[in-house]
Structure formats: C-alpha cells, structure tokens
C-alpha positions as CSV (number, residue, x, y, z in Angstrom):
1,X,8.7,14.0,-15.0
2,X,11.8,13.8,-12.1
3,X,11.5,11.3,-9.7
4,X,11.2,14.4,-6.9
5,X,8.1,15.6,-8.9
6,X,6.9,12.0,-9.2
7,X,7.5,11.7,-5.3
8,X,5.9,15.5,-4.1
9,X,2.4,14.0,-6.9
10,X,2.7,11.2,-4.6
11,X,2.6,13.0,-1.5
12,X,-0.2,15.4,-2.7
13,X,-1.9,12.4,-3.6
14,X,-1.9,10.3,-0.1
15,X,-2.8,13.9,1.5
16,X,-6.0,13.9,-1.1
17,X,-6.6,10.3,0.1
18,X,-6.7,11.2,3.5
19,X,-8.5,13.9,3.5
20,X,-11.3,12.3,1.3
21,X,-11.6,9.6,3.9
22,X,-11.4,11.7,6.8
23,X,-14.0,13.5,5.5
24,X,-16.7,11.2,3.6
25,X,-19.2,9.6,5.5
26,X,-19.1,5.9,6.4
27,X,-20.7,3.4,4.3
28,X,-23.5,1.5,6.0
29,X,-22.1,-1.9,7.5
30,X,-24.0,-5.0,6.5
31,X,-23.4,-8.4,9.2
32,X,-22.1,-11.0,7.2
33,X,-20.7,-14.1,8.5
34,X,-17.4,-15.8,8.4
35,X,-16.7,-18.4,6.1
36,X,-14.2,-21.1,6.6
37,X,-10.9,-21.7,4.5
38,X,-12.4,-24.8,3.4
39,X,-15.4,-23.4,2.0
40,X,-13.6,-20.0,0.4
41,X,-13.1,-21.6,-3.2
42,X,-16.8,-21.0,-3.3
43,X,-16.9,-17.4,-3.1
44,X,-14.1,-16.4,-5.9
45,X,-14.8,-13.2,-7.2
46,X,-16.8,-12.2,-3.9
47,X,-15.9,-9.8,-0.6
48,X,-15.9,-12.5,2.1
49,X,-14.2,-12.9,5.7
50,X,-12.7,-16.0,6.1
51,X,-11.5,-17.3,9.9
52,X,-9.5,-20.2,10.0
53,X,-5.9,-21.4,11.8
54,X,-2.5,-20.4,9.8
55,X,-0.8,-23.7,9.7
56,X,2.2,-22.5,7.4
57,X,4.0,-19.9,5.9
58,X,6.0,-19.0,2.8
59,X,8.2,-15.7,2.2
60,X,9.4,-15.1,-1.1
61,X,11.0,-11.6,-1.2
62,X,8.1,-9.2,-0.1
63,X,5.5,-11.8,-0.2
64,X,4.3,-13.8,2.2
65,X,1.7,-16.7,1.8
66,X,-0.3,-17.7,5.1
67,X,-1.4,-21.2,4.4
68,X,-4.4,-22.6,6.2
69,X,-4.0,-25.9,4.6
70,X,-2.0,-28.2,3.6
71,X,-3.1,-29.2,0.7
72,X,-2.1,-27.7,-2.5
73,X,-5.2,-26.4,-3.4
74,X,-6.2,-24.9,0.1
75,X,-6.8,-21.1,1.2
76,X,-4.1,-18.9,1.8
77,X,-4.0,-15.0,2.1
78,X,-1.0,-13.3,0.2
79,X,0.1,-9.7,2.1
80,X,2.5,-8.0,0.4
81,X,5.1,-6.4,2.1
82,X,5.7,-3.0,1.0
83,X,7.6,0.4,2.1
84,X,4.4,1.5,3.5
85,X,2.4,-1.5,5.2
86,X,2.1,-1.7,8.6
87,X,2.5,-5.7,8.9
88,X,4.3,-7.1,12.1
89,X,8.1,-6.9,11.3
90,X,7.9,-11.0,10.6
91,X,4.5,-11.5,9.4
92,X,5.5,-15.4,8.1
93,X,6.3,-16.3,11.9
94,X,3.7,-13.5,13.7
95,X,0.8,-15.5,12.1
96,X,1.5,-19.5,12.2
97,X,-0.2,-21.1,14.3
98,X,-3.0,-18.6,15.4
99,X,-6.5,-18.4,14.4
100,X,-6.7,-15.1,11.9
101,X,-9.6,-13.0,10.1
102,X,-9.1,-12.1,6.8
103,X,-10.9,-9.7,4.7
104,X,-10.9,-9.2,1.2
105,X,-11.9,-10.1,-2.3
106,X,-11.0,-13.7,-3.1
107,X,-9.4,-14.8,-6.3
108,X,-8.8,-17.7,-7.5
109,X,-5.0,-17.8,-8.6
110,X,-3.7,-21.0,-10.4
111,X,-6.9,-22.9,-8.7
112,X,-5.7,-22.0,-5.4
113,X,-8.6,-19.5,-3.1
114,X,-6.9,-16.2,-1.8
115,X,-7.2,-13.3,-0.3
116,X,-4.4,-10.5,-1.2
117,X,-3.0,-8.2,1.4
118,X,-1.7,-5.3,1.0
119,X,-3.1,-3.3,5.1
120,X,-2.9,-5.0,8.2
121,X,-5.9,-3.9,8.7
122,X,-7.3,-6.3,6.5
123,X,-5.9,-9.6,9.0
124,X,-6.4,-9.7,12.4
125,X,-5.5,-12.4,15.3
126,X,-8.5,-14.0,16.9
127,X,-8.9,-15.2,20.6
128,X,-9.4,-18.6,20.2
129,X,-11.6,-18.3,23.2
130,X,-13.9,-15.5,22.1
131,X,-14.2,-17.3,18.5
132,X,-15.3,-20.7,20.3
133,X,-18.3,-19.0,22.9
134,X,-19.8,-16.8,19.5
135,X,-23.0,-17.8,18.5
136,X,-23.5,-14.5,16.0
137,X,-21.2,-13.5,13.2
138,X,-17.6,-12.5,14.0
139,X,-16.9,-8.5,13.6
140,X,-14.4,-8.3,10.5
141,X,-11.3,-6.3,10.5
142,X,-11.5,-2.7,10.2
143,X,-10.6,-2.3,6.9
144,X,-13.6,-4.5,5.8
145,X,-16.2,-2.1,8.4
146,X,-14.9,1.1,6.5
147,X,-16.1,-0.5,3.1
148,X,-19.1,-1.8,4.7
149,X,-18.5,-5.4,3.9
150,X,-18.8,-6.6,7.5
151,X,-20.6,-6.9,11.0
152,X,-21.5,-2.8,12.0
153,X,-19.6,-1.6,14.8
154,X,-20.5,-1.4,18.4
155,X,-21.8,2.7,17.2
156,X,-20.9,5.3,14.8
157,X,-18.9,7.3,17.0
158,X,-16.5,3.8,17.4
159,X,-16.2,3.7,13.3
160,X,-15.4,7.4,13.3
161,X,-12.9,6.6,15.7
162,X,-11.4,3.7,13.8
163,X,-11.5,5.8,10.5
164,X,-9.4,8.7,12.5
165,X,-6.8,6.1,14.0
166,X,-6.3,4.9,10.4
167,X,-5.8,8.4,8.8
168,X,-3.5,9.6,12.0
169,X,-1.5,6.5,11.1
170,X,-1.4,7.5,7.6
171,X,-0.4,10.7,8.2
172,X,3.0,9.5,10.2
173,X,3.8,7.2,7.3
174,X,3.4,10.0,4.7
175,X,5.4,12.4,7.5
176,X,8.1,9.1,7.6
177,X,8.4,9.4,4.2
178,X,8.7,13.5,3.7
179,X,11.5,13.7,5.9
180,X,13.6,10.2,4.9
181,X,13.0,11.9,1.1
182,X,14.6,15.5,2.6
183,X,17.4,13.1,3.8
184,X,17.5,11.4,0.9
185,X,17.9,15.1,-1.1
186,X,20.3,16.1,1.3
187,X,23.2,13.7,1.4
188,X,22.6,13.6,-3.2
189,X,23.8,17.3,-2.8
C-alpha cells in the first residue's frame, strides 16, 4: 500500500469517525466527583477526573508531563503532542501554575498515577474562584461528558452542541490536512 493510499484510508476513516459521532446518540452522563492528585493512585485502572494545581512541567520531544507534585511518585497527566491535537502551542508553560481538570483513565506507569493525553478536550483550566465556592461535583471536560464519565450537562441540546463544535473542529483539521497533502503532491511532481 503507497503512503497516498495509506493517507486517502486515513482520510475516509476520520470522515467515518465523524460522521459516526455526529450522528450516534449521546451516552447518558453520570455525576461523579473530582478526585484529588493525591488520592489518584487509588483509582488505577479506573475513568476518574482529577483537579489539582500544575506545579511543574517536563517536555521531552512531543511529550509533555504536567506534574502536580513534587514528589517522585505524585500525579501527572502525560498529553502527547501530535500533528493533530489541538493543545495550546506551549502546553509545558500554558498549564504551570493553574488549577486544571483532567479526564481520563489512570494508569499506573513505573508506580507513578497518570492520566494520558492525547485531546485538549480532555484538560481544562479551572477558575480558582469557581472551584473554591462549589459545594457539588465539578463538570468534567467535554471529552469525559461525550463518554458519559462525568457530571450531565446544563441540557441535551448544550451536549449536542458541544458534540457539533468538536466534529466542526475535526473537520477543519481533516480539511488542514487534505490540502497541506495536495501541497505536499504538488511540489513531489
């Protein structure tokens, strides 16, 4: 198989994707609380939401580690940087020093709790305000709401709209990368 066949399977396969989750109905939301880093080694192997305050960070290539610790042994989430995440342009100075949500399955990886990244719609920046005056469970990010790990939604039609903002922005990356790989073809011929 050419690399242009490997890249138009691709393609056809993100439209699939996108179509599928346009189209399927959301799952129902169940409220779960946030857990603290401190606590997260608890809940390896489980979908969780931890909140805490980034205190460090570590990029190695396209990986960045968000400490919220500084112990050796204490929480961090892992996003990896790839060609089509959406992550702010320097995600290991965006995120240090400000109280995050992260959503995800934790792992445990070398004894170490953590969350891998691969969305940004998995992390989100907290007010620290807002986080301080809640007295019921914090809202996960979106990503967690579409797989109905987290708090529901203010109402349907708000998920729908979510789900739609996130395909929309799928479809420009997928429309980035058609025309870059007609470019690309181009300037080989």
């Amino acid at each position: 198989m050419t690399a242009d066949e490997k890249l138009k399977l691709t393609v056809r396969s993100l439209r699939t994707v996108l179509l599928l989750c346009a189209l399927a109905p959301a799952a129902p939301a169940r409220a779960q609380p946030t857990i603290a880093p401190r606590v997260a080694g608890l809940y390896v192997g489980q979908e969780r939401v931890v909140e805490g305050k980034v205190l460090s960070a570590q990029r190695e290539g396209n990986t960045v580690r968000l400490r919220f610790g500084t112990g050796p042994n204490d929480f961090v989430a892992t996003l990896s940087i790839g060609l089509l995440s959406d992550f702010p342009e320097n995600p290991d100075e965006a995120y240090v020093g400000k109280t995050v949500r992260v959503a995800g399955s934790i792992k445990s990886f070398r004894g170490v709790p953590e969350i891998g990244l691969r969305d940004a719609s998995n992390i989100e920046v907290v007010n620290p305000r807002t986080t301080s005056e809640r007295s019921e469970p914090a809202p996960a990010p979106a990503a967690a709401i579409a797989v109905g790990t987290a708090s529901a939604p203010d109402s349907p039609r708000s998920e729908l709209e979510a789900l739609r903002a996130q395909v929309e922005a799928l479809t420009r990356r997928v429309e980035v990368l058609e025309r870059k790989r007609a470019t690309d073809g181009n300037k080989a011929e």
